[in-house]
C-alpha positions as CSV (number, residue, x, y, z in Angstrom):
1,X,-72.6,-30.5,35.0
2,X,-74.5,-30.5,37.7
3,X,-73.0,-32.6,41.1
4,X,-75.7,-34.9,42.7
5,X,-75.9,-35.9,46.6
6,X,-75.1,-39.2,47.3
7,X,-78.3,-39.6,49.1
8,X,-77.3,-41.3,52.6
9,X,-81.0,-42.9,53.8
10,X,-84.5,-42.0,52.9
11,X,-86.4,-39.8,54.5
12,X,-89.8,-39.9,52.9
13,X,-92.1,-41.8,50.7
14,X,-90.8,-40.2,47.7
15,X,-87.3,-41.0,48.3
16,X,-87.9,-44.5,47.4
17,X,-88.9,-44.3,44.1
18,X,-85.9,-44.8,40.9
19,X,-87.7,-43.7,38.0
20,X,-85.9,-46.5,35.2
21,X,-85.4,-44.2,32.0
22,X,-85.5,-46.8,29.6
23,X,-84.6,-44.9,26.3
24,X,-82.3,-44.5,24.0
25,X,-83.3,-40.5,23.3
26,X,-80.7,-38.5,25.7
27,X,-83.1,-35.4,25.3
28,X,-85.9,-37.4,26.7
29,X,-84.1,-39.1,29.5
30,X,-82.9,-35.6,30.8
31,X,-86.6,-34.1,30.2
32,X,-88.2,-36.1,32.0
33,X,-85.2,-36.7,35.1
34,X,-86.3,-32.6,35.2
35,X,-89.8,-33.0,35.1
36,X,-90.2,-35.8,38.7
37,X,-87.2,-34.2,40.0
38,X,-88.7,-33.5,43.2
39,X,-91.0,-35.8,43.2
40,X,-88.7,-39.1,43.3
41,X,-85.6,-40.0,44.6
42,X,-83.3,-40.9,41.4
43,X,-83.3,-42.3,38.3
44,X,-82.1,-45.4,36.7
45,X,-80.2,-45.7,33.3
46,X,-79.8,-49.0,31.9
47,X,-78.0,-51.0,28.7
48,X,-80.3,-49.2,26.1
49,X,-79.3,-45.6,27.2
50,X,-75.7,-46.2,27.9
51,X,-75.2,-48.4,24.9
52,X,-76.3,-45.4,22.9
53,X,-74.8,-42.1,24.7
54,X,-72.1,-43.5,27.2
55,X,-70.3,-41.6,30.3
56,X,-71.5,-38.7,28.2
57,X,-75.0,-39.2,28.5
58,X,-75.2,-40.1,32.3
59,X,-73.1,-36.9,32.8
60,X,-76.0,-35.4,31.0
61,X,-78.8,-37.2,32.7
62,X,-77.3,-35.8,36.2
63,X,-77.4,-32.6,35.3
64,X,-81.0,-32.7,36.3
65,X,-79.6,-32.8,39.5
66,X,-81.2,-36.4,40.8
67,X,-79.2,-39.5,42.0
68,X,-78.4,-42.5,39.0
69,X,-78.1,-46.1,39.4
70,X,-76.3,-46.7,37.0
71,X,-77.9,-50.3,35.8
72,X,-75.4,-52.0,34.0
73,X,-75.3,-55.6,35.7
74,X,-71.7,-56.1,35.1
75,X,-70.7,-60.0,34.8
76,X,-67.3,-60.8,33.7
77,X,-63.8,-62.1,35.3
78,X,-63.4,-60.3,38.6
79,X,-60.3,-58.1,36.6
80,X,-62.6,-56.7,34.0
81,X,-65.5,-56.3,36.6
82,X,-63.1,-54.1,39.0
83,X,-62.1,-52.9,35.8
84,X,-65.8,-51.2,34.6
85,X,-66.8,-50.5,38.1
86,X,-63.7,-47.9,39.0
87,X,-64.5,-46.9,35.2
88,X,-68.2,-45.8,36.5
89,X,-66.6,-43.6,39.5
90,X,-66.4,-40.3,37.9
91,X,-70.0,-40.6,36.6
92,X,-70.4,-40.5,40.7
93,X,-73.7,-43.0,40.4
94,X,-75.7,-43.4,43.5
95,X,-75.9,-47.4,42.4
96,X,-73.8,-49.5,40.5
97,X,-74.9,-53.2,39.7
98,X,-73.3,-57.2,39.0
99,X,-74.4,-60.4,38.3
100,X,-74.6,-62.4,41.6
101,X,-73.9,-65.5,39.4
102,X,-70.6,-64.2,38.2
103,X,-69.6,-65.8,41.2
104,X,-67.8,-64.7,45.3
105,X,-64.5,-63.3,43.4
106,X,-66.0,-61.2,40.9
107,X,-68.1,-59.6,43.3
108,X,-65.3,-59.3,46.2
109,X,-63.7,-57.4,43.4
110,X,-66.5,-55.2,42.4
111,X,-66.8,-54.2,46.1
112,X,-63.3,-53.0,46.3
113,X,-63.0,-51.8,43.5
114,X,-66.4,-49.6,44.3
115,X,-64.0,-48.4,47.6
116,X,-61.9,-46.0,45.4
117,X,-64.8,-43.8,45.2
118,X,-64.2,-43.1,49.1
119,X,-66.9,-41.5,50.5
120,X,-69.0,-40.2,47.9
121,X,-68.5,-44.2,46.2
122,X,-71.4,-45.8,44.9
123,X,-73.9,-48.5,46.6
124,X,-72.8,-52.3,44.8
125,X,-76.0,-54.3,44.6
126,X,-75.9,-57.7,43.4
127,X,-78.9,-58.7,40.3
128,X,-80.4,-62.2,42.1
129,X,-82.4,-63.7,39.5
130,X,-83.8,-61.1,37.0
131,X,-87.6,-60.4,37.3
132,X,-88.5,-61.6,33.5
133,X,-87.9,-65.2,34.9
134,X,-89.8,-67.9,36.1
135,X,-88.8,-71.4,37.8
136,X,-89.9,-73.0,34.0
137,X,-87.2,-70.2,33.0
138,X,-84.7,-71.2,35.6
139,X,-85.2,-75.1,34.7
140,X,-84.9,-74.0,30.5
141,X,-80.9,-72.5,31.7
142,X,-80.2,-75.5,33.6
143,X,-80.7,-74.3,36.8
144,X,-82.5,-77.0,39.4
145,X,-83.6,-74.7,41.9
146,X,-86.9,-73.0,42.6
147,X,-86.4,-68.8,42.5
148,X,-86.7,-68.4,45.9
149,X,-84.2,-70.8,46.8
150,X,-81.9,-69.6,44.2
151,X,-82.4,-65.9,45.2
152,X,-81.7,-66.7,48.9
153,X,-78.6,-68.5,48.0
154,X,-77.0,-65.5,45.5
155,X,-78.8,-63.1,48.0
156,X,-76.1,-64.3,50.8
157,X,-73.6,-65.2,48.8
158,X,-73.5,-61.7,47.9
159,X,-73.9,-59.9,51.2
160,X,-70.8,-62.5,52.2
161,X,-68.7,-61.2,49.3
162,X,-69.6,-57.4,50.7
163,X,-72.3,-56.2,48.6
164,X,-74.4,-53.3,49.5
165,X,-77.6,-55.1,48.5
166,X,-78.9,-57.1,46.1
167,X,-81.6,-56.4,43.5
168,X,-84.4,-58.9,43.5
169,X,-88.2,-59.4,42.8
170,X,-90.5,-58.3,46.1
171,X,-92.1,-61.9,46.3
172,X,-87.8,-62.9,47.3
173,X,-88.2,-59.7,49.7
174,X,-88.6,-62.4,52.8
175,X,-86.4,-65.0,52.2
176,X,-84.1,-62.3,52.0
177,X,-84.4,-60.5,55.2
178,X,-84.3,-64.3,56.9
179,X,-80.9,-64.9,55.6
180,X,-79.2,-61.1,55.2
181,X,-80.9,-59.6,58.2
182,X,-82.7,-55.9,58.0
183,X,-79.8,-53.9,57.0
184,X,-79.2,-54.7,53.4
185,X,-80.4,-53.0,50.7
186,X,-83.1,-54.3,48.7
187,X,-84.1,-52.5,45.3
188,X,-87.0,-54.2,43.6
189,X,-88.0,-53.4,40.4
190,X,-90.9,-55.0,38.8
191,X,-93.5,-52.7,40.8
192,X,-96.6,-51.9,38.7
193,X,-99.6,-50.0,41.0
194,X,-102.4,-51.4,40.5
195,X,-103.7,-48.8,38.3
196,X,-100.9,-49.3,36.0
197,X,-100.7,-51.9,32.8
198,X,-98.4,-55.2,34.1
199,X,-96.5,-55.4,30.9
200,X,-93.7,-58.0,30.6
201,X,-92.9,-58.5,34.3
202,X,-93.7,-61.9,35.2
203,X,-93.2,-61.2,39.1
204,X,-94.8,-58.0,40.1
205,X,-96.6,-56.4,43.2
206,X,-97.9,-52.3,43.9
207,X,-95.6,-50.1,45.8
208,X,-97.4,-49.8,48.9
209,X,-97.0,-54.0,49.5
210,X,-93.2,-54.0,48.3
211,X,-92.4,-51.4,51.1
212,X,-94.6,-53.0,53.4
213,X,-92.8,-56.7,53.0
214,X,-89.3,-54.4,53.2
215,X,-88.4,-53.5,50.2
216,X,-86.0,-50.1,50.2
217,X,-86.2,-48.2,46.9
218,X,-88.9,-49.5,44.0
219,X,-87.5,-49.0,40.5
220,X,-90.6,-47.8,38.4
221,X,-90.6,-47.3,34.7
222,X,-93.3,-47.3,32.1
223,X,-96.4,-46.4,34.5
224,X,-94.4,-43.2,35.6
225,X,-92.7,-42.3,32.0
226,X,-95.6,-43.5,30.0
227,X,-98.0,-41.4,31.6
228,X,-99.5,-38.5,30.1
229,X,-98.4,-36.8,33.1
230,X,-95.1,-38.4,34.8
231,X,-94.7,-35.7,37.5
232,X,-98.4,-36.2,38.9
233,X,-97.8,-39.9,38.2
234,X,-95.1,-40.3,40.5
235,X,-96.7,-38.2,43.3
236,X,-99.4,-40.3,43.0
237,X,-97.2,-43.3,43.9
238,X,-95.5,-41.2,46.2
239,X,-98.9,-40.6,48.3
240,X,-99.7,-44.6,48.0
241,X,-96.5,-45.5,49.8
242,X,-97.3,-42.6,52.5
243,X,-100.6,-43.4,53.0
């Protein structure tokens, strides 16, 4: 197996982009982490993939040699959270994710737990309210709050309890930065350029506008691996965001 990084900032346009690998075909995953490698700065593999393959699969996936977030959006008691995230370690992900709703504890535990990597240990990023959902959506669960609100109030709760970052839609980008300040990570997924089908995203905006409202890595799926040619699709999103 090939070792990765851990990529410590970003230092061009490229870097940003997480290319979500939303498959459950472990040949396809790794073809196509080979094919932008170079061109991106990581990938992301979610429930479907590790669902299907496991450690074993994200051990394969990094053999392309790029960074994984390792999308998982752990929510359970703060023992079993712990519990999954030191599990993760020797898959050495780039970024692990919770549940901001799973409550302070859970994710005070997450974030010490995330400490045994040491140096190389993975950024913890806290999932605000997930982009498929709308304030109807919100209201249909019982929650009273419009998304912004609610985002701002998960968003600080978890930068108290010593996340990394959160992961959040790019129309929360600004109410975030008011109440966590400049230095917290922000992943956004939901991005869709504007040459690119919307799909089931609710909440979307281009690249080029969620770096320019501060967002600091875009998670990009179907218009990069859909496209006839992923490797000239993400160096056309690349170019967009350097322009």
């Amino acid at each position: 197996m090939t070792t990765t990084t851990i990529p410590t900032g970003i230092e061009r346009p490229a870097d940003r982009i997480l290319v979500a690998l939303d498959t459950t075909d472990a040949d396809q995953a790794l073809a196509l982490a080979e094919g932008v490698k170079g061109a991106v700065g990581g990938v992301k593999l979610g429930k479907e993939f590790f669902t299907a393959h496991g450690p074993q699969g994200v051990h394969k996936v990094s053999g392309a040699g790029l960074p994984v977030f390792l999308d998982l959006k752990f929510h359970d008691i703060p023992n079993t959270v712990a519990g999954a995230i030191r599990a993760s370690l020797p898959m050495r992900p780039f970024m692990v994710n919770v549940h901001a709703s799973g409550g302070r504890a859970m994710m005070e535990a997450a974030a010490q737990a995330a400490k045994d990597g040491g140096a190389s240990r993975p950024l913890v990023l806290a999932v605000t309210v997930l982009t498929s959902l709308s304030d109807e959506d919100l209201i249909e669960v019982g929650i009273n709050n419009e998304t912004k609100a609610q985002v701002a109030k998960l968003a600080k709760l978890a930068q108290e309890a010593g996340m990394d970052g959160v992961v959040c839609s790019a129309h929360e980008i600004k109410v975030i930065r008011s109440v966590c300040g400049p230095d917290f990570t922000l992943v956004v997924p939901g991005i869709r350029p504007e040459w690119a089908a919307k799909g089931d995203q609710k909440r979307i905006v281009t690249p080029r506008d969620a770096v320019s409202l501060g967002a600091d890595y875009l998670v990009i799926g179907r218009p990069i691996t859909q496209s006839d040619d992923p490797i000239a699709a993400a160096k056309r999103i690349a170019d967009e965001l350097g322009d």
